[in-house]
C-alpha positions in Angstrom: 0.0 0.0 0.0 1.5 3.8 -1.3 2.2 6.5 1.4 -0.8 7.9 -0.3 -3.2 5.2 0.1 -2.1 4.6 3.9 -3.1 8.3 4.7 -6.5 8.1 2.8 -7.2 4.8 4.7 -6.7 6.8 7.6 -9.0 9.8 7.1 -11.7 7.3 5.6 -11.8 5.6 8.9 -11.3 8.1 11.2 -13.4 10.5 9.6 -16.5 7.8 9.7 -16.6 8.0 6.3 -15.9 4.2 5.7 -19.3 3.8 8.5 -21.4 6.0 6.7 -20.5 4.6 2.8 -21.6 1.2 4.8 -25.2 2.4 6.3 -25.6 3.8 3.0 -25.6 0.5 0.9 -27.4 -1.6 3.8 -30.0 1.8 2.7 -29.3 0.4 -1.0 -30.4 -3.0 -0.3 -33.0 -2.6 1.8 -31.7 -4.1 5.0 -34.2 -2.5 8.0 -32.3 -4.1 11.0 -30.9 -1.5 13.4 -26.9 -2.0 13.4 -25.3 -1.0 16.6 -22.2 1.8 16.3 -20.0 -1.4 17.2 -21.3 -3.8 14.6 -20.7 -1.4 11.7 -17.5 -0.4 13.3 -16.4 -4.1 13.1 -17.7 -4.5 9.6 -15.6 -1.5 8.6 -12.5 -3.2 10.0 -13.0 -6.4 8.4 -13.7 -4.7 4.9 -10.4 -2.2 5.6 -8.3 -5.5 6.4 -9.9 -7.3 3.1 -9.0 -4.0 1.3 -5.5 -4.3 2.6 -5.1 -7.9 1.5 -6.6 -7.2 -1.6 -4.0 -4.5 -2.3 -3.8 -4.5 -6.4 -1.4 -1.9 -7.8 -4.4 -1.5 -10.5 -7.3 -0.3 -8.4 -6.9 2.9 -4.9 -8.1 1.7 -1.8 -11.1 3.4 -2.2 -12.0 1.1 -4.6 -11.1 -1.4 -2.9 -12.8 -0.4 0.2 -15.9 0.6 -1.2 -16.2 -3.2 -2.9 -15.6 -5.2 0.7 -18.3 -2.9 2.4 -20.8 -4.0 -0.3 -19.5 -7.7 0.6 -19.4 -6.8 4.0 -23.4 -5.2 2.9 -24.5 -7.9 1.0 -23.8 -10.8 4.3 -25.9 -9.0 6.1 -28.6 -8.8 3.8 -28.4 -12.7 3.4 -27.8 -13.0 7.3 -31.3 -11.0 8.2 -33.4 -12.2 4.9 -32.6 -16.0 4.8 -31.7 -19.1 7.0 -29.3 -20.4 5.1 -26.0 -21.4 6.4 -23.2 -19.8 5.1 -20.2 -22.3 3.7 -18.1 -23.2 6.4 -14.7 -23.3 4.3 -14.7 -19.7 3.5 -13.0 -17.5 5.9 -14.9 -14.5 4.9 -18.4 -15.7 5.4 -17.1 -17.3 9.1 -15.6 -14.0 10.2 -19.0 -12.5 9.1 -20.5 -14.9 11.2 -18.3 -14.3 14.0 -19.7 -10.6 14.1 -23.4 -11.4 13.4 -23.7 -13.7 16.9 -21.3 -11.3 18.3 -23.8 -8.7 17.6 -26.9 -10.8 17.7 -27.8 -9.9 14.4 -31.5 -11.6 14.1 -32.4 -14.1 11.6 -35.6 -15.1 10.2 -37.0 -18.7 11.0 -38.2 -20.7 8.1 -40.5 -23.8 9.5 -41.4 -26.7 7.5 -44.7 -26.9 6.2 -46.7 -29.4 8.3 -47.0 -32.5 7.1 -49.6 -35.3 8.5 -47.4 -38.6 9.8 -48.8 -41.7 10.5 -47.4 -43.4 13.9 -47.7 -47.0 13.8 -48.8 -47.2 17.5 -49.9 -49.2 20.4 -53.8 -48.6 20.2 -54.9 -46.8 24.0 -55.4 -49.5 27.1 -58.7 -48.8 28.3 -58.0 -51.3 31.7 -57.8 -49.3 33.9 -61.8 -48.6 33.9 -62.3 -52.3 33.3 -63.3 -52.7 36.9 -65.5 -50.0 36.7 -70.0 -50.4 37.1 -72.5 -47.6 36.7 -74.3 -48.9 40.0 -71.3 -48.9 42.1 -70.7 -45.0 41.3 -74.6 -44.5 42.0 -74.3 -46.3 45.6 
């Protein structure tokens, strides 16, 4: 990373800018859960670190920054919206993860449709009233 991209990186983050590009595409996509301050503090620091990994001589960080927060966006949206699972071989989607239960990020429930099951039972012993006679309850 240039001299120059080091000391954007810093006023991006500092400044909150990298927080507020964030809140703005969860706005994008329609995402209506309430993220805490920390939550989209540590979503900004995983996208900054996958920015820095991601370092290409080609592209600023900007760029590059502004593409992991619409990752970073785009998790959340499949976090809130769907019960899927997300794979566990990819390092990404687990450190996502690791932030969503951190935060408690909510997740919607998908039940099964009910389905009518037939148990092969044992039918209901009726012994215990065997000993039972309408005139001895009458007495």
């Amino acid at each position: 990373m240039t001299w120059l991209n080091s000391g954007i990186r810093a006023l991006l983050i500092a400044q909150g800018t990298a927080a507020r590009w964030l809140r703005e595409e969860l706005n994008s996509l329609k995402v209506h859960i309430l993220l805490t301050d920390g939550c989209i503090e540590e979503l900004v620091r995983e996208a900054d670190a996958a920015a820095r990994r991601a370092g290409a001589e080609d592209a600023s960080y900007v760029e590059l920054l502004r593409r992991q927060l619409i990752v970073q966006a785009n998790w959340v949206r499949r976090w809130t919206a769907t019960d899927e699972k997300p794979p566990a071989d990819d390092p990404v989607a687990q450190a996502f993860v690791r932030i969503a239960r951190k935060y408690a990020l909510p997740r919607p429930w998908k039940l099964s449709e009910p389905v009518a099951v037939e148990v092969a039972g044992l039918r209901p012993a009726w012994g215990w009233a065997s000993g039972f006679s309408a005139q001895a309850a009458s007495h």
